[in-house]
OpenMM code with the backbone's topology and positions (N, CA, C; nanometers):
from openmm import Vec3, app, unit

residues = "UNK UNK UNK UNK UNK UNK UNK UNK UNK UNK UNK UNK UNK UNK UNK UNK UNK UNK UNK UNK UNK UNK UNK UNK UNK UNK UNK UNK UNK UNK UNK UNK UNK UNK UNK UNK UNK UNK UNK UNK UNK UNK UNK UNK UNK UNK UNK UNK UNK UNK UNK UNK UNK UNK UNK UNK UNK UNK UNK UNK UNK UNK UNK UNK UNK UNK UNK UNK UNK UNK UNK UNK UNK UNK UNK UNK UNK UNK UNK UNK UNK UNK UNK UNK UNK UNK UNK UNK UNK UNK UNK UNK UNK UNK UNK UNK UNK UNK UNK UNK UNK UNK UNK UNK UNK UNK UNK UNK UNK UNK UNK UNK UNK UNK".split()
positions = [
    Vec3(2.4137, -3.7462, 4.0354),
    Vec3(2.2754, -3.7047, 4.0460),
    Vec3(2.2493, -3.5773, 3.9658),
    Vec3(2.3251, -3.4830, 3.9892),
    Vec3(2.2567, -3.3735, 3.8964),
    Vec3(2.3264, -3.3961, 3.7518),
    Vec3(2.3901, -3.4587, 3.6838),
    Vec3(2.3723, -3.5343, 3.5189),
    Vec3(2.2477, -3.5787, 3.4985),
    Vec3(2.1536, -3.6481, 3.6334),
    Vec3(2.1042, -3.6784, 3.5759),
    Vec3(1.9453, -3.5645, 3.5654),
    Vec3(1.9878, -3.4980, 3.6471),
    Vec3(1.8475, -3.3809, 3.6531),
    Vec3(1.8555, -3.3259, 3.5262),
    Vec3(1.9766, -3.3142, 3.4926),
    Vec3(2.0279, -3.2034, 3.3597),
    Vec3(2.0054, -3.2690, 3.2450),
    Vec3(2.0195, -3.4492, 3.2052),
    Vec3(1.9807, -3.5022, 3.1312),
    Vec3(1.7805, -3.5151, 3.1234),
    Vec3(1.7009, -3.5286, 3.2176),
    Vec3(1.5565, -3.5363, 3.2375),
    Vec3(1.5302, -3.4346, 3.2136),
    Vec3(1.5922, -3.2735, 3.2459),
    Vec3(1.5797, -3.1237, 3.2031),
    Vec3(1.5703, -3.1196, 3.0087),
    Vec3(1.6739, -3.1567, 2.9891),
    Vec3(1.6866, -3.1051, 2.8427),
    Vec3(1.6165, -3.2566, 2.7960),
    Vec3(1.5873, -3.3500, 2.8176),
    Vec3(1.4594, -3.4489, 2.7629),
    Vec3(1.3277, -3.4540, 2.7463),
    Vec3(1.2720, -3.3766, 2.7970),
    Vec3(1.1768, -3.2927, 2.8952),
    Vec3(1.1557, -3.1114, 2.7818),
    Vec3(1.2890, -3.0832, 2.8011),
    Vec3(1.2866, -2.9580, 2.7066),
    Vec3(1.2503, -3.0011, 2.5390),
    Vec3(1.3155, -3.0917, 2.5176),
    Vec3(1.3112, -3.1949, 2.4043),
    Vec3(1.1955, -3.2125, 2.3298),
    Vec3(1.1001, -3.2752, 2.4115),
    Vec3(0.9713, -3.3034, 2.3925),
    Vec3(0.8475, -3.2155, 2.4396),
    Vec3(0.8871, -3.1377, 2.4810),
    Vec3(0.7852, -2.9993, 2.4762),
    Vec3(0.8282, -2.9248, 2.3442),
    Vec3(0.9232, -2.9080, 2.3058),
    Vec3(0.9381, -2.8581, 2.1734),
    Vec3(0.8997, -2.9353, 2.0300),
    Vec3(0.9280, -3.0785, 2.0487),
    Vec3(0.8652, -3.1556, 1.9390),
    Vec3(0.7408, -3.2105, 1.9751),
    Vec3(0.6520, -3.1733, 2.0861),
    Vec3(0.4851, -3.1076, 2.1098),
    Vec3(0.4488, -2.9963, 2.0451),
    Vec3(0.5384, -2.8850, 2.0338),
    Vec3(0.4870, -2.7884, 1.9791),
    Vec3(0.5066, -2.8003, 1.8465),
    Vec3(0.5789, -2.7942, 1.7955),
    Vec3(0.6455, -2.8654, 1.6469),
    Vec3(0.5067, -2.9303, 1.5244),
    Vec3(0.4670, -3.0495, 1.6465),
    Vec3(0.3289, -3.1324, 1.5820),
    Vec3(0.2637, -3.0179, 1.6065),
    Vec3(0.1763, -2.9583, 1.7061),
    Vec3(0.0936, -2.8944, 1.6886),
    Vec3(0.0996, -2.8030, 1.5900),
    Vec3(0.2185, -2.7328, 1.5823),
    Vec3(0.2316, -2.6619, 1.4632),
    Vec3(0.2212, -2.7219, 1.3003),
    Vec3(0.2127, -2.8304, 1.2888),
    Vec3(0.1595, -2.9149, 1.1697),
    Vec3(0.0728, -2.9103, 1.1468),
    Vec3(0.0544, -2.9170, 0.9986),
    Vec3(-0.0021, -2.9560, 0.8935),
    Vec3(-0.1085, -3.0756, 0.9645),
    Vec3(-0.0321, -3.1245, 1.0098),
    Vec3(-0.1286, -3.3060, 1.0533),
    Vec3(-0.1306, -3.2836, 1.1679),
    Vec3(-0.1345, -3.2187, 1.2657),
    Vec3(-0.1978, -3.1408, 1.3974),
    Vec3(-0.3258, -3.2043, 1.3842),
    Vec3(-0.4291, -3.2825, 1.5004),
    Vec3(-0.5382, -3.2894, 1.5643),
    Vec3(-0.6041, -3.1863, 1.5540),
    Vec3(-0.5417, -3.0214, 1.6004),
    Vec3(-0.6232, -2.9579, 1.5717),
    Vec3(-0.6252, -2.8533, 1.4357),
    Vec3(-0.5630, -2.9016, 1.3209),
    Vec3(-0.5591, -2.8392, 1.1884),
    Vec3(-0.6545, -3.0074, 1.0900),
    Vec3(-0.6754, -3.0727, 1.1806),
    Vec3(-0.7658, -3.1541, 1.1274),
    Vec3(-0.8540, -3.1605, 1.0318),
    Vec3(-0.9291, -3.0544, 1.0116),
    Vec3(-1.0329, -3.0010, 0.9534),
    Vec3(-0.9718, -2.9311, 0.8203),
    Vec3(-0.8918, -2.8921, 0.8166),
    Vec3(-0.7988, -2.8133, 0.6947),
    Vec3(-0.7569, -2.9187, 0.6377),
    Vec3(-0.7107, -2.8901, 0.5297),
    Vec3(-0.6475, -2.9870, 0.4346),
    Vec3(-0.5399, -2.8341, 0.3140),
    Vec3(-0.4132, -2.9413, 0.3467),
    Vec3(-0.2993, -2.8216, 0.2988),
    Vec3(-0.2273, -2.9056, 0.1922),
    Vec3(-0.3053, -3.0021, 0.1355),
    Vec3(-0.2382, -3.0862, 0.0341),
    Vec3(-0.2174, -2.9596, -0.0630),
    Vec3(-0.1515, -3.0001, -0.1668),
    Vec3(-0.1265, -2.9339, -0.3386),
    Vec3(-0.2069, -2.9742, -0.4148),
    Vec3(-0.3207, -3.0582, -0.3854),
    Vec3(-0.4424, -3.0844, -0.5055),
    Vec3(-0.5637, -2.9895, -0.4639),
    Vec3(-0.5390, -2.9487, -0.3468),
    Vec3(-0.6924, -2.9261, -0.2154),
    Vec3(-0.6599, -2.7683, -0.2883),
    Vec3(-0.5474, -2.7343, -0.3071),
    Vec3(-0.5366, -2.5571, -0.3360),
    Vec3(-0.5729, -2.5562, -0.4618),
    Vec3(-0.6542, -2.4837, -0.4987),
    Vec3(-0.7022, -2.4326, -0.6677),
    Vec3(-0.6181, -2.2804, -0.6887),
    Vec3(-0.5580, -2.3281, -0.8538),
    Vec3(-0.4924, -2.2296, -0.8796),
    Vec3(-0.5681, -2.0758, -0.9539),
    Vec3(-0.5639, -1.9636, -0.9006),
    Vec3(-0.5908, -1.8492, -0.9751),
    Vec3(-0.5398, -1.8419, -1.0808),
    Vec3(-0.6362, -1.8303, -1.2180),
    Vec3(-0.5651, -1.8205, -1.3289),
    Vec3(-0.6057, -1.6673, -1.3604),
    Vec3(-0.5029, -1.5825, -1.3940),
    Vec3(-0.5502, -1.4282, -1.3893),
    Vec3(-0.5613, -1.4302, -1.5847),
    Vec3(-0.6939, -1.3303, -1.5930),
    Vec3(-0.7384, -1.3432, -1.7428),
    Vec3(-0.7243, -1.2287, -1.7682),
    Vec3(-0.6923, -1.1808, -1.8750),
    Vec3(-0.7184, -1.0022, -1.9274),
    Vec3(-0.8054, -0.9589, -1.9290),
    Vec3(-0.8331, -0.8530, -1.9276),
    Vec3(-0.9859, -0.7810, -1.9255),
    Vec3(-0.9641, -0.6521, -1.9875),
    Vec3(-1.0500, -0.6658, -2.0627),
    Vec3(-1.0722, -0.5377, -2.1931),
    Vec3(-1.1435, -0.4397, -2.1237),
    Vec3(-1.0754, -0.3061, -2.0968),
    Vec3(-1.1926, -0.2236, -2.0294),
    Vec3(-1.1801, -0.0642, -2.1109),
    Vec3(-1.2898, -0.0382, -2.0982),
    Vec3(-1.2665, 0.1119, -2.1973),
    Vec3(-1.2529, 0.2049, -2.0558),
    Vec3(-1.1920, 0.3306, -2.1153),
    Vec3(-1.2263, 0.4549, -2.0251),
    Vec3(-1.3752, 0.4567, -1.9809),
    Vec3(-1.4050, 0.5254, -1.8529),
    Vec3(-1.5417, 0.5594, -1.8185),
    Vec3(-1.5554, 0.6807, -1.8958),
    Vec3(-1.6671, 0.7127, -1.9563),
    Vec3(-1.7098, 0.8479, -1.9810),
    Vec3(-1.8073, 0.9232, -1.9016),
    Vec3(-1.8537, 0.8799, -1.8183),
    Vec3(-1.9103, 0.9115, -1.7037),
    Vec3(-1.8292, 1.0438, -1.5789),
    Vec3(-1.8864, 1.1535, -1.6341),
    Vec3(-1.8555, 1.2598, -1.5207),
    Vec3(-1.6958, 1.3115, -1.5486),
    Vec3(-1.6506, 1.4017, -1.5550),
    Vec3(-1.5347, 1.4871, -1.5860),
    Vec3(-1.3921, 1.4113, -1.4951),
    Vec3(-1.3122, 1.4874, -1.6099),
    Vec3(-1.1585, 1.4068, -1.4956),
    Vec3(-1.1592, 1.5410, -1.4233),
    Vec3(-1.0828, 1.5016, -1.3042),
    Vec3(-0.9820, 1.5988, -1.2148),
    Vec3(-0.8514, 1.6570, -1.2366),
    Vec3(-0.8624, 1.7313, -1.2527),
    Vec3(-0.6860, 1.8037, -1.2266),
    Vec3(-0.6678, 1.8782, -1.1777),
    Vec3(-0.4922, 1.8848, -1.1190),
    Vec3(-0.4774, 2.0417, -1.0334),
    Vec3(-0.4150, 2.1141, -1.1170),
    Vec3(-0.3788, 2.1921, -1.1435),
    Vec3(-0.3354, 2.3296, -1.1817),
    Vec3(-0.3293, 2.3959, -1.1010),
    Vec3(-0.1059, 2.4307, -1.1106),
    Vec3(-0.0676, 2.5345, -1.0514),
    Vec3(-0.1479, 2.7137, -1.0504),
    Vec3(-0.1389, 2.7444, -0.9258),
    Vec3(-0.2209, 2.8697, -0.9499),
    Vec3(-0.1081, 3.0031, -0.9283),
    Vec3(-0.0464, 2.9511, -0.7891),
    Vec3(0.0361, 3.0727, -0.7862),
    Vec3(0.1629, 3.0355, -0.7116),
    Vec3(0.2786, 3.1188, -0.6793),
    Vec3(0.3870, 3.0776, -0.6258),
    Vec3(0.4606, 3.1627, -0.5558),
    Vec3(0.4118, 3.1559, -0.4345),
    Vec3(0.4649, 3.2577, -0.3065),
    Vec3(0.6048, 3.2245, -0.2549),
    Vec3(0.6886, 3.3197, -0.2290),
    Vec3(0.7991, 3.2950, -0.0933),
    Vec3(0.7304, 3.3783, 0.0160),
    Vec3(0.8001, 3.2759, 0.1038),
    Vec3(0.7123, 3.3478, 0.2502),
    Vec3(0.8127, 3.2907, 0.3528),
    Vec3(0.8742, 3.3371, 0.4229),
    Vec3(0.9960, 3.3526, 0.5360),
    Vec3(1.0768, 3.2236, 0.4659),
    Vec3(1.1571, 3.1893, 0.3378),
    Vec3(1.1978, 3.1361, 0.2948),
    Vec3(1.1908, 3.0570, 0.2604),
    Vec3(1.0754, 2.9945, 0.2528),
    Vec3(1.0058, 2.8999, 0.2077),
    Vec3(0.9125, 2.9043, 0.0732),
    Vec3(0.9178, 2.8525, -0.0286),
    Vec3(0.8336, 2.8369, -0.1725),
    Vec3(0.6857, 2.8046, -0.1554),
    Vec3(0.5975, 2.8584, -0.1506),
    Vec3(0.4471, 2.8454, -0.1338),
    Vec3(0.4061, 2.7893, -0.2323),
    Vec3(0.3362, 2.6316, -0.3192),
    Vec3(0.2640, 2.6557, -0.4227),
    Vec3(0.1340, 2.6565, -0.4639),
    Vec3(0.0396, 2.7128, -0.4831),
    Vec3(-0.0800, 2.6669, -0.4550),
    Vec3(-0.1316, 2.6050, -0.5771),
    Vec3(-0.2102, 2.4859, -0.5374),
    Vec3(-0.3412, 2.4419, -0.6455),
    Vec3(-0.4696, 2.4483, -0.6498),
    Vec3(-0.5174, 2.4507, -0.7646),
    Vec3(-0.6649, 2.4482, -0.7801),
    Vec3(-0.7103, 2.3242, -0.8799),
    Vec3(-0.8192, 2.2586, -0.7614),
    Vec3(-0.8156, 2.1741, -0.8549),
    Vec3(-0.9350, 2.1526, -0.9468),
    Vec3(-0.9269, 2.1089, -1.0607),
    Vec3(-1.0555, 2.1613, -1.1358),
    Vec3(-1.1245, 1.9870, -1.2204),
    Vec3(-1.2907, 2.0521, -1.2600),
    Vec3(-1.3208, 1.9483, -1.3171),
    Vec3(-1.3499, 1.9713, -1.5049),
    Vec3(-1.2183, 1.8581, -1.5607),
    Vec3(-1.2127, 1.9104, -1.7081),
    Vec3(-1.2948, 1.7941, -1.7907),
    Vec3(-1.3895, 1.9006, -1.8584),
    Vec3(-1.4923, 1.8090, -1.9349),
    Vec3(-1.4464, 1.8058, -2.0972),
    Vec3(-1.4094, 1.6784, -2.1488),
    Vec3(-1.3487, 1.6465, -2.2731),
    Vec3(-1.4508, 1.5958, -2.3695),
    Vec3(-1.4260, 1.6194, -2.5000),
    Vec3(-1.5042, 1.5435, -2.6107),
    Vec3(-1.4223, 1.4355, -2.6335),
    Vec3(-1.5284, 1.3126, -2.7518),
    Vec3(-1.4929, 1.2113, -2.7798),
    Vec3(-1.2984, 1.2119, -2.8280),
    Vec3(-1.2372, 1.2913, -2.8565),
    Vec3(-1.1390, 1.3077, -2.9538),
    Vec3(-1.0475, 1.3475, -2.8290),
    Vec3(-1.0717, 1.4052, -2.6862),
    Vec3(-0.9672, 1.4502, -2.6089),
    Vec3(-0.9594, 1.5858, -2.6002),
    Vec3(-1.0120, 1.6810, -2.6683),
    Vec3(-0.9984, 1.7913, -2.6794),
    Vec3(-1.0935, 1.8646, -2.5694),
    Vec3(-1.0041, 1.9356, -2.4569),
    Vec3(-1.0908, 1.9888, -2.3499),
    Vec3(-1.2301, 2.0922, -2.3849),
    Vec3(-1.3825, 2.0364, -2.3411),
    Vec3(-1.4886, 2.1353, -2.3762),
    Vec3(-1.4751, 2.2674, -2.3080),
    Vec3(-1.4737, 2.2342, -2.1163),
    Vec3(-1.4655, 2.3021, -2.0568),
    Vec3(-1.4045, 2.3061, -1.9212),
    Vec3(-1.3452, 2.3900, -1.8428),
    Vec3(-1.3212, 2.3461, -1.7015),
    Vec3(-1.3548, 2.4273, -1.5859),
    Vec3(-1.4310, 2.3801, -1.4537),
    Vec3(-1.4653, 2.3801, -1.3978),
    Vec3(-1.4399, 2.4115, -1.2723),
    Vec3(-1.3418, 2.5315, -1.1855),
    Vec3(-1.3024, 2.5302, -1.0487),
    Vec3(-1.3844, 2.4444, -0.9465),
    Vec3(-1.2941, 2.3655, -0.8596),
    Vec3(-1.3905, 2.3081, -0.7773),
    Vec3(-1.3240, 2.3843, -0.6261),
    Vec3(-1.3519, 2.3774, -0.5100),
    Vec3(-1.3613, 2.4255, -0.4027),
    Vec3(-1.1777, 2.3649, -0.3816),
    Vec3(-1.1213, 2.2613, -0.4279),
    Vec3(-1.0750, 2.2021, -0.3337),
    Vec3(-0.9324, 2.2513, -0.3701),
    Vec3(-0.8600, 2.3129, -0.3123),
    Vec3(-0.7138, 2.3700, -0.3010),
    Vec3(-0.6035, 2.2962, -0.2191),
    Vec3(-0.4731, 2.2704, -0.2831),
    Vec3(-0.3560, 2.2052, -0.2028),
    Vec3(-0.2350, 2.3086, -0.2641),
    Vec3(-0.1634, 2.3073, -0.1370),
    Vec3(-0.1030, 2.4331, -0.1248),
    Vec3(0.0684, 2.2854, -0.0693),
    Vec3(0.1595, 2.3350, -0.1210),
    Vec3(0.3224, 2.2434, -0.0747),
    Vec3(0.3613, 2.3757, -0.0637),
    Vec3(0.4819, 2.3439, 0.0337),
    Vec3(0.5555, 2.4620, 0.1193),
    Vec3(0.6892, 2.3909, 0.1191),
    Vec3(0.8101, 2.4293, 0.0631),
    Vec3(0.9249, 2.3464, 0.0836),
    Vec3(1.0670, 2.4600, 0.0761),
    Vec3(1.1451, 2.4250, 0.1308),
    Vec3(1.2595, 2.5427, 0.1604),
    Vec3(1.3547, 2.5462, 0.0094),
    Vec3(1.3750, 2.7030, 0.0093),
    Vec3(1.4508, 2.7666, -0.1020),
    Vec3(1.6178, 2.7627, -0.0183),
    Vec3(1.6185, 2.5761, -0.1113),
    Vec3(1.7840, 2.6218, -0.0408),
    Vec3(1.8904, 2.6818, -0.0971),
    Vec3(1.8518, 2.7519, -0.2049),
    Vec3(1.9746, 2.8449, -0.2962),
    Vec3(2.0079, 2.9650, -0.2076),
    Vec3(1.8892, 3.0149, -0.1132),
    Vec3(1.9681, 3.1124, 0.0088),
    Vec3(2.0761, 3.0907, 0.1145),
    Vec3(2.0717, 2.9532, 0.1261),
    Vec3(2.1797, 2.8887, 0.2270),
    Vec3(2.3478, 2.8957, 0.1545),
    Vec3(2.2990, 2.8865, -0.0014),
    Vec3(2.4693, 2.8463, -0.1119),
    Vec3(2.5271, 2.9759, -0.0847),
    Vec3(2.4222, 3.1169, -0.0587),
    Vec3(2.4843, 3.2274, -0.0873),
    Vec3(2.4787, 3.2626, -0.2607),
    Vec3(2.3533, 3.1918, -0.3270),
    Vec3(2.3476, 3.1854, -0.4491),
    Vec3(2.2059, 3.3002, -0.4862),
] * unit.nanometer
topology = app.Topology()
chain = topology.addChain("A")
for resn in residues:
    res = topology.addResidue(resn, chain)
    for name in ("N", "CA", "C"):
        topology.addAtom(name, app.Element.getBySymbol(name[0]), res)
């Protein structure tokens, strides 16, 4: 008797898993509505595209400003600015803007004893 509970157990386990299996298909009742053939998918064909620089409104850059130690640590600060160029690349003018970034990272040549 219990062979045979243990056989109806894992028959039982059997077919709840190849229930889920279909449902998990492609040909699922409820993926019905989809279609996952290889003709149904259209392929992206990626094309080149010619694009110029914008000339519209100045580039950004930071520029280092200054370079602190401060309880052993390297301070650097930036400023970052807006640089207005002519046709040829050659900077007209540049522009401080408000916006500053400052990195802080440890001077480990004090640890070498260097």
């Amino acid at each position: 008797m219990k062979s045979f509970t243990q056989f109806t157990s894992i028959l039982a386990l059997f077919f709840l898993l190849a229930f889920a299996a279909y449902l998990d298909s492609p040909f699922s009742f409820i993926n019905k509505n989809h279609s996952y053939t290889a003709t149904a998918i259209k392929q992206k064909v990626a094309r080149p595209v010619t694009a110029a620089p914008s000339d519209e409104g100045p580039d950004l850059e930071e520029k280092l400003e200054k370079v602190e130690k401060v309880d052993g640590y390297f301070v650097e600060t930036y400023q970052e600015y807006e640089v207005y160029k002519d046709d040829k690349g050659k900077v007209i003018k540049e522009i401080p803007t408000d916006h500053t970034e400052t990195l802080k990272y440890w001077d480990y040549s004090q640890n070498n004893g260097e």
